[in-house]
C-alpha positions in Angstrom: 178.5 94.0 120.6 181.0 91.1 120.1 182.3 90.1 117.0 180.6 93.0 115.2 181.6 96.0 114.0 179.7 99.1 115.0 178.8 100.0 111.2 177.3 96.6 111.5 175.5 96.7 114.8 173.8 100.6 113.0 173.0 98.8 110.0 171.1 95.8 111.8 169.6 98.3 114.4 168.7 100.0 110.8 167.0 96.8 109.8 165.2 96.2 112.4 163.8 99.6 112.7 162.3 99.1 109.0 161.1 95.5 109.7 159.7 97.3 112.9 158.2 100.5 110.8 156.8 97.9 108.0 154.9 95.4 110.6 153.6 98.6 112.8 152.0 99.5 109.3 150.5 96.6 108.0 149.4 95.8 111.2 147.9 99.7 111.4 146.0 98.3 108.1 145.0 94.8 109.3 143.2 96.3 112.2 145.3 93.8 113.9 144.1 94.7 117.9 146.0 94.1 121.4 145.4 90.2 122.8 145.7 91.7 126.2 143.3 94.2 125.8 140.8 92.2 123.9 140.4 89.5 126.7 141.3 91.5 129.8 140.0 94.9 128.6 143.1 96.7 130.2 145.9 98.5 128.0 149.5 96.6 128.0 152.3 98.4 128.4 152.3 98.9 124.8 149.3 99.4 124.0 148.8 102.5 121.5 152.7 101.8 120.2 151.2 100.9 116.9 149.5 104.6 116.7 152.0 106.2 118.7 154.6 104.4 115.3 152.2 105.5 112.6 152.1 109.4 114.4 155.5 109.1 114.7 156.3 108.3 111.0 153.9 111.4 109.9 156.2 113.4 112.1 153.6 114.5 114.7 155.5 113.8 117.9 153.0 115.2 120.7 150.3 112.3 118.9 152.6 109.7 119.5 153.1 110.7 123.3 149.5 110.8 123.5 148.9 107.4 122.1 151.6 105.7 124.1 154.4 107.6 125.7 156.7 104.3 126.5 156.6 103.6 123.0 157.6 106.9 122.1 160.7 107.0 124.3 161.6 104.0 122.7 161.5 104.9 119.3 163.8 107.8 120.0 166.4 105.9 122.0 166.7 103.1 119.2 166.6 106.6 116.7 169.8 107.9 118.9 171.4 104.7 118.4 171.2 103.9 115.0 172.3 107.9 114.6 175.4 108.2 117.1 175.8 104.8 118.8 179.1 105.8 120.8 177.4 108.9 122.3 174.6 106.6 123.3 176.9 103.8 124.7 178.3 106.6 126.2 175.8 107.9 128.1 174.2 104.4 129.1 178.0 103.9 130.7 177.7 107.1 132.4 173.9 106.6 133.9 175.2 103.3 134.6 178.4 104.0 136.6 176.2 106.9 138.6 173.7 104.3 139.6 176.5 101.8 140.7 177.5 104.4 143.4 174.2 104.9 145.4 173.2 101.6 147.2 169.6 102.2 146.6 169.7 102.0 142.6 172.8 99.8 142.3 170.3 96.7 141.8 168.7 98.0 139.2 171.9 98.9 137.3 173.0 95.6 137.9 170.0 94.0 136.1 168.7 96.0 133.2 166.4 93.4 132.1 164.5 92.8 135.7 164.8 97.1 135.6 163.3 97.0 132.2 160.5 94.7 133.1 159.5 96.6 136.8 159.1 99.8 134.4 156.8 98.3 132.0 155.1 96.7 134.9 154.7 100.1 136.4 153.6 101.6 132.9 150.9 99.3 132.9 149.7 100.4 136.0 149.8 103.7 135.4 148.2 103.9 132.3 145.2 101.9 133.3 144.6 103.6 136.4 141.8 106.1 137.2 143.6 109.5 137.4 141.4 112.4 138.1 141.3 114.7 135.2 142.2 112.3 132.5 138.9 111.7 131.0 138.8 107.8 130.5 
């Protein structure tokens, strides 16, 4: 992060973890529901990240996976970086250097964001579609 320090950059990452905690609750207690699912009937890619928040804050992990899995990967990877930033930094460099060297992922490590947004797009796909066995 330029022009911060990295106890700053984990004490904003901190912040916005609490804002993030306080609005997943109050919206938890609002009833406040999905605009995408309330109009399409379909879940968004996060969808459930509101439950899969509150599970996560009573410290039952496999509810939160159940509620939205995406959301729950999340949580821990902004977790690991406000606990041990330079390991995580680390590691990103690492996955990112490996995926430089193979032609077929070197586009995606070139543009995290368009990356980032294919996987939520694939999420939502998943999650909404019929899989045998799933009970929907």
């Amino acid at each position: 992060m330029t022009g911060h320090s990295d106890t700053e950059a984990r004490q904003q990452a901190g912040l916005a973890i609490a804002g993030l905690a306080a609005v997943t609750f109050g919206a938890a207690r609002l009833g406040v529901r999905c605009p995408i699912r309330a109009v399409f009937g379909i879940d968004c890619p996060g969808c459930g990240g509101t439950r899969a928040l509150m599970a996560l804050m009573r410290g039952d992990v496999l509810q939160a996976a159940r509620e939205n899995a995406a959301a729950l990967v999340a949580a821990l990877a902004t977790a690991g970086y406000v606990i041990a930033p330079a390991r995580v930094s680390q590691a990103a460099t690492g996955v990112r250097a490996s995926a430089e060297r193979h032609r077929v992922t070197r586009w995606w490590a070139r543009h995290p964001q368009a990356s980032a947004g294919a996987a939520a797009a694939l999420w939502c796909v998943a999650r909404n579609f019929d899989w045998p066995g799933r009970g929907r």
